[in-house]
BABA-321810 format. One line per 10 residues: their letters; for each residue z, y, x of C-alpha. Coordinates in nm, 2 decimals, padded with zeros to 4 digits, always signed. Each point is the difference from the previous one (the first is absolute). Example, Ala and Ser with C-alpha at 12.3 -4.5 7.8 and 13.67 -1.06 7.14 Angstrom:
as> +00.78,-00.45,+01.23 | -00.07,+00.34,+00.14;
This chain:
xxxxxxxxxx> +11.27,+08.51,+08.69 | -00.05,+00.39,+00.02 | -00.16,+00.15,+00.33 | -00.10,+00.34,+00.01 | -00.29,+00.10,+00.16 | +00.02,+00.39,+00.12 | -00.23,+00.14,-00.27 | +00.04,-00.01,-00.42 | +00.20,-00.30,-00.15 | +00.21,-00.27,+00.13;
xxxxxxxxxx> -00.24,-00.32,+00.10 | +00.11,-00.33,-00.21 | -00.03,-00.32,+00.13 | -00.03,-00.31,-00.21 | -00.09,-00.34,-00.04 | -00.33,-00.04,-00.25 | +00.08,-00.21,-00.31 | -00.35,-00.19,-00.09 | -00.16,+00.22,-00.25 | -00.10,+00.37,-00.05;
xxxxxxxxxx> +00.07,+00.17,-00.31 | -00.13,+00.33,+00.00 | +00.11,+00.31,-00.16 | -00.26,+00.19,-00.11 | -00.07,+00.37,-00.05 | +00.19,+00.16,+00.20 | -00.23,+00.13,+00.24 | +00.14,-00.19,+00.27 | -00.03,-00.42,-00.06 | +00.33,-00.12,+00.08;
xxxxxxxxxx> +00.11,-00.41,+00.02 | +00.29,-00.03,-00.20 | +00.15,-00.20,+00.25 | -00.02,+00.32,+00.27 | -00.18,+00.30,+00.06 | -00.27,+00.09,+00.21 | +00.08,+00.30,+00.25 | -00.23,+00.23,+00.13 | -00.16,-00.04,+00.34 | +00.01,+00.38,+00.09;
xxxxxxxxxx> +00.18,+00.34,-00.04 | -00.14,+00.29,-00.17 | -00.31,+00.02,+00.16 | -00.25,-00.32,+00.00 | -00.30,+00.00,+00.20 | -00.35,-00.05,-00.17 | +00.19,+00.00,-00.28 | -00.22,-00.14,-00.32 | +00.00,+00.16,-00.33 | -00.01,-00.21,-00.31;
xxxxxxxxxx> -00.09,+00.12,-00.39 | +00.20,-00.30,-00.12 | +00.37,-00.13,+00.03 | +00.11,-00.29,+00.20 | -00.01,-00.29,-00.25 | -00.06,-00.35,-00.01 | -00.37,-00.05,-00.19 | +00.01,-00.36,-00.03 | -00.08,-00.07,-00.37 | +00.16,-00.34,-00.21;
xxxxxxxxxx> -00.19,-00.30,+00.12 | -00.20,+00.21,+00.26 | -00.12,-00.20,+00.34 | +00.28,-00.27,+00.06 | +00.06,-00.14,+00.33 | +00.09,-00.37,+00.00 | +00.10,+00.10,-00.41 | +00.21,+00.28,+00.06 | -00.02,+00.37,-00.09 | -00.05,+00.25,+00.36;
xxxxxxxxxx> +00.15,+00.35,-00.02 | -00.30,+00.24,+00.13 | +00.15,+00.31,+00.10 | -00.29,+00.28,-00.02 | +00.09,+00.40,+00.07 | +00.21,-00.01,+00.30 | +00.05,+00.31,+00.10 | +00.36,+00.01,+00.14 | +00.00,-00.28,+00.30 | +00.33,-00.24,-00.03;
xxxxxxxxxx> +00.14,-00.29,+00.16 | +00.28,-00.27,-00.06 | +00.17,-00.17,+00.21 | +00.17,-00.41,-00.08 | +00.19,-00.14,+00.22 | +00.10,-00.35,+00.02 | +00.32,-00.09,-00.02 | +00.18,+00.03,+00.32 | +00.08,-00.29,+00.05 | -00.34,-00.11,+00.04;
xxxxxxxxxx> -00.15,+00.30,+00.13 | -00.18,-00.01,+00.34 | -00.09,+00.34,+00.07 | -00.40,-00.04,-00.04 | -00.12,+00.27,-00.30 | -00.35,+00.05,-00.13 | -00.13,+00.31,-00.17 | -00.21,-00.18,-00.29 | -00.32,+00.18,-00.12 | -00.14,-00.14,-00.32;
xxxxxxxxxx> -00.39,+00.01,-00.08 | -00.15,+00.19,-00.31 | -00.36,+00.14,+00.12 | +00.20,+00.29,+00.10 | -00.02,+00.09,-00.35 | +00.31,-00.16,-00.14 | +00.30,-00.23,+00.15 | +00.06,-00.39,-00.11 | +00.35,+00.14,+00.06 | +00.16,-00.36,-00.07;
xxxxxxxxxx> -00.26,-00.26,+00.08 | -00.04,+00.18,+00.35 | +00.32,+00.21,+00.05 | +00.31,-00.15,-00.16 | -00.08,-00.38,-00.01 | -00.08,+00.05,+00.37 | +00.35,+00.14,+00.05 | +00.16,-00.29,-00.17 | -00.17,-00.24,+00.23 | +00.08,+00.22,+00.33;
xxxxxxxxxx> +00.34,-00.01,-00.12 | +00.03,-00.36,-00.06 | -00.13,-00.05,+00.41 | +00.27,+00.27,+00.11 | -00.24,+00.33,+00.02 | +00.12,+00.31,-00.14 | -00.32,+00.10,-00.19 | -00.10,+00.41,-00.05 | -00.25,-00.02,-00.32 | -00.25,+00.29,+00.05;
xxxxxxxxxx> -00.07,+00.19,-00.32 | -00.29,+00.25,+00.20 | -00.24,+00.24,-00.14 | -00.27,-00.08,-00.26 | -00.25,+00.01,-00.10 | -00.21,+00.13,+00.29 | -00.32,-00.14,-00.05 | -00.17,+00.33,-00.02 | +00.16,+00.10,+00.33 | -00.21,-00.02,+00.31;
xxxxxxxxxx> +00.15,-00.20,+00.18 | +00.19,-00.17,-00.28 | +00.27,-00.20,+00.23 | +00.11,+00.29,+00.20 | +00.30,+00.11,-00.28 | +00.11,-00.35,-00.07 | -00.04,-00.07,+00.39 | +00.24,+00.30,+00.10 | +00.25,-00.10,-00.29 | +00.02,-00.33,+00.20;
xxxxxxxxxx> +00.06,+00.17,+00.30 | +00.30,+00.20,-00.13 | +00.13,-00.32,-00.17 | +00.00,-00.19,+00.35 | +00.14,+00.33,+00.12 | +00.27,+00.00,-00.25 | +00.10,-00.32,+00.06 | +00.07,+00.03,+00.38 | +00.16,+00.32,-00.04 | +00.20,-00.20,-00.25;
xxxxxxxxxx> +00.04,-00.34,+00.21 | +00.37,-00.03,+00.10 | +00.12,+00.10,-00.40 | -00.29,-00.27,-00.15 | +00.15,-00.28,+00.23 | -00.45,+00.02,+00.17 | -00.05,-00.07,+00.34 | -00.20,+00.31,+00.12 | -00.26,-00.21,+00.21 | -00.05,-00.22,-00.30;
xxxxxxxxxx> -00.14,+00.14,-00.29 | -00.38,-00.05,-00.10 | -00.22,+00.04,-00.31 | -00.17,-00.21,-00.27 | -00.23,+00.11,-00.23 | -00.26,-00.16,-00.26 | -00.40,+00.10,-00.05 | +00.05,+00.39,+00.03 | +00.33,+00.00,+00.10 | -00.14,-00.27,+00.27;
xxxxxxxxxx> -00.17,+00.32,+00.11 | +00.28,+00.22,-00.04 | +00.23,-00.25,+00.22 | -00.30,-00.10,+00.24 | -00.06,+00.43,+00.08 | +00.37,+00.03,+00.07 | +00.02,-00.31,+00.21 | -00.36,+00.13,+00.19 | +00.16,+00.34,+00.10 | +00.26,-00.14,+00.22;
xxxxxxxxxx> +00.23,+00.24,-00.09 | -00.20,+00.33,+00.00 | +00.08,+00.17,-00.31 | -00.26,+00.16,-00.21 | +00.20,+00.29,-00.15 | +00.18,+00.24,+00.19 | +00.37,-00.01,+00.05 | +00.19,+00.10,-00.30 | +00.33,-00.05,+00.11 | +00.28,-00.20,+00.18;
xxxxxxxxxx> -00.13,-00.33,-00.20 | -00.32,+00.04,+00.23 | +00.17,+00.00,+00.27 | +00.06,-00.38,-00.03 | -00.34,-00.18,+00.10 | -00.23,-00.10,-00.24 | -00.17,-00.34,+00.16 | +00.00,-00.36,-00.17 | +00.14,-00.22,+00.24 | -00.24,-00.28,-00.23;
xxxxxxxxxx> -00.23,+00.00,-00.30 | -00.06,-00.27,-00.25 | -00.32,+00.07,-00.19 | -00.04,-00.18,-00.33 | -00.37,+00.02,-00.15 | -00.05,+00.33,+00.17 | -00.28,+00.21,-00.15 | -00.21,+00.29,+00.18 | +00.00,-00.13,+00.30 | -00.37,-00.03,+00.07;
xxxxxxxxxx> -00.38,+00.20,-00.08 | -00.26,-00.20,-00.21 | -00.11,-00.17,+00.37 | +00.36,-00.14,+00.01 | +00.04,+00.28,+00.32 | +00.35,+00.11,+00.00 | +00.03,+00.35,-00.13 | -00.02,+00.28,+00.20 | +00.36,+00.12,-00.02 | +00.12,-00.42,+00.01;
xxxxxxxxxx> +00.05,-00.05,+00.41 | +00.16,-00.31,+00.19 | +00.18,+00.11,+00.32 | +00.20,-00.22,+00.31 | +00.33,+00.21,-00.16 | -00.02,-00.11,-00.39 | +00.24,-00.26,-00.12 | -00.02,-00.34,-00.09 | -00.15,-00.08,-00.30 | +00.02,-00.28,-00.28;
xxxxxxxxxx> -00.28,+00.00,-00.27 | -00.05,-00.17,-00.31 | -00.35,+00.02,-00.23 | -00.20,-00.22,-00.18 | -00.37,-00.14,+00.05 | -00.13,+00.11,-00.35 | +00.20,+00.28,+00.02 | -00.27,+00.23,-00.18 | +00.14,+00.38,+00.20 | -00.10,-00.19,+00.27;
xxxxxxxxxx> +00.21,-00.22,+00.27 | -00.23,+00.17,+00.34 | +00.30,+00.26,-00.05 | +00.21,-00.27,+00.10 | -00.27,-00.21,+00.29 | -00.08,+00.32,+00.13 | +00.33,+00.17,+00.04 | +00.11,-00.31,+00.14 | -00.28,-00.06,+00.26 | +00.04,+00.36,+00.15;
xxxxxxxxxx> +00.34,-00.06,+00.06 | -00.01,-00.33,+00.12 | -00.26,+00.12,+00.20 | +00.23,+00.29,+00.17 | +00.26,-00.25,+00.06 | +00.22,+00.07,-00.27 | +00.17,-00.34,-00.20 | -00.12,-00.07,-00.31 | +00.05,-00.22,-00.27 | -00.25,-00.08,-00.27;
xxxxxxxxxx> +00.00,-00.21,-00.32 | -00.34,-00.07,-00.15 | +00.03,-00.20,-00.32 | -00.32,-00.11,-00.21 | +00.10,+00.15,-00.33 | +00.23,+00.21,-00.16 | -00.21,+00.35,-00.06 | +00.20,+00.33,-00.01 | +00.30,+00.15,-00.11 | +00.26,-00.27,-00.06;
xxxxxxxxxx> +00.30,+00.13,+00.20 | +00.22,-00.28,+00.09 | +00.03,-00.15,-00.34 | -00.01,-00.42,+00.02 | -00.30,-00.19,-00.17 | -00.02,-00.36,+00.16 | -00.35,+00.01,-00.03 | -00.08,+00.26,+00.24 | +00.13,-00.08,+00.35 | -00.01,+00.37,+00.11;
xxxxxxxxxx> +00.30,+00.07,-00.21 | +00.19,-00.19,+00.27 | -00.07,+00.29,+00.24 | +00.39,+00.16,+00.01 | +00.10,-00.38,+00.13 | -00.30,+00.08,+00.31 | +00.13,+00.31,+00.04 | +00.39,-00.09,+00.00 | -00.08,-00.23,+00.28 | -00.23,+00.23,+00.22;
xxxxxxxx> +00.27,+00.25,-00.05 | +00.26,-00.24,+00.14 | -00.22,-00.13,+00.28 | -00.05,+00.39,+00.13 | +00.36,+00.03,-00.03 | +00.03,+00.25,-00.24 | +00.21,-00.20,-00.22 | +00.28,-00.09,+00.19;
């Protein structure tokens, strides 16, 4: 299915096969099985420059998750997203603008980005994968770009909502270590946007109607204070987190987050496992019982009534 979008080319949406193969060197990583499209027009704000071309720099053999290969997608410089949709028959309206993790240095564009959208597909949610700016470590502050990219995505998708089969009042964001903090600043703003208008996409609202937060990262100072920019209203959505308790970023990103909103009245869910460290996705391993998380969160997602 082919819906256009107002600005550049027509927007394809497909259902994700379970792999990624990427093309490489062509400036612009593509997945063979679709393209990504770009977020904005001609003019993107706090636009980053990059010296290198997008490409994936995972080497043969380098740092498998659960013994498979992850794509890490460094020199994003041109923001993109792509949209999979279920089938319709089993589509319920719910979507969820995924934001994989990387350090904000790279993207694990298929452990935390495509695999996600397979799972989101296979529970009826139309799943936006968020290919944002990176990296933008040595920007101060380093989440505001891929925060703002979110925005637009959420943006997109609204504006988009009636085409993509999405229930406007239904579409949230999940995001993994610092894509957790990607996801958890776009949830926070409740729906003020950190970029000015750039055009009639903005005008569609830019708030999560709920988060799910999968070993978020950057959450919290050295004292385990939430950061300065990291604040828990009455108005912020619910909230479903996953982390581990030898998660070595830290899981106070998680108990802290958690506790502030909790503590403004706002329903959260969190999942606490003993074991499991960082940075493995979704991906099974009967061994570690956090990797049963998507099950926790299908049901909380159910029980809210956001899959109907």
């Amino acid at each position: 299915m082919v819906i256009p979008l107002g600005f550049g080319a027509p927007w394809m949406v497909t259902t994700p096969t379970h792999s990624l193969d990427v093309t490489r060197d062509k400036g612009v990583i593509e997945m063979q099985d679709k393209p990504f499209q770009p977020l904005w027009g001609a003019s993107i704000p706090g636009q980053i420059k990059s010296d290198g071309v997008e490409t994936d720099i995972t080497k043969p053999g380098e740092g498998l998750v659960m013994g498979k290969r992850v794509a890490r997608i460094a020199n994003v410089t041109v923001p993109g997203m792509a949209v999979y949709a279920p089938p319709k028959s089993k589509q319920n309206g719910a979507a969820v603008v995924v934001c994989p993790g990387g350090g904000f240095s790279i993207l694990a564009m298929d452990l935390e980005g495509t695999e996600v959208a397979n799972w989101l597909n296979s529970i009826g949610v139309t799943a936006i994968v968020l290919k944002y700016r990176v990296p933008t470590g040595s920007f101060d502050p380093n989440w505001l770009g891929p925060t703002m990219d979110a925005q637009r995505a959420i943006s997109m998708a609204r504006k988009n909502a009636k085409e993509w089969g999405i229930d406007p009042t239904r579409i949230g964001v999940l995001g993994f270590s610092a894509g957790g903090k990607t996801a958890a600043m776009a949830a926070l703003a409740c729906g003020k946007r950190l970029y000015a208008p750039q055009d009639d996409v903005d005008a569609a609202p830019c708030n999560a109607d709920f988060g799910v937060l999968v070993y978020p990262a950057y959450l919290v100072d050295k004292n385990n204070q939430l950061n300065a920019e990291v604040k828990a209203t009455k108005e912020c959505p619910p909230m479903f987190f996953a982390h581990t308790s030898d998660d070595p970023v830290t899981p106070q990103s998680t108990l802290v987050l958690a506790g502030a909103l909790q503590s403004q009245k706002v329903p959260v869910e969190v999942h606490l496992y003993p074991n499991g460290g960082h940075g493995y996705g979704l991906r099974p391993d009967k061994t570690k019982q956090v990797t049963s998380w998507p099950e926790r969160c299908a049901d909380w997602m159910r029980n809210r009534g956001i899959i109907r």
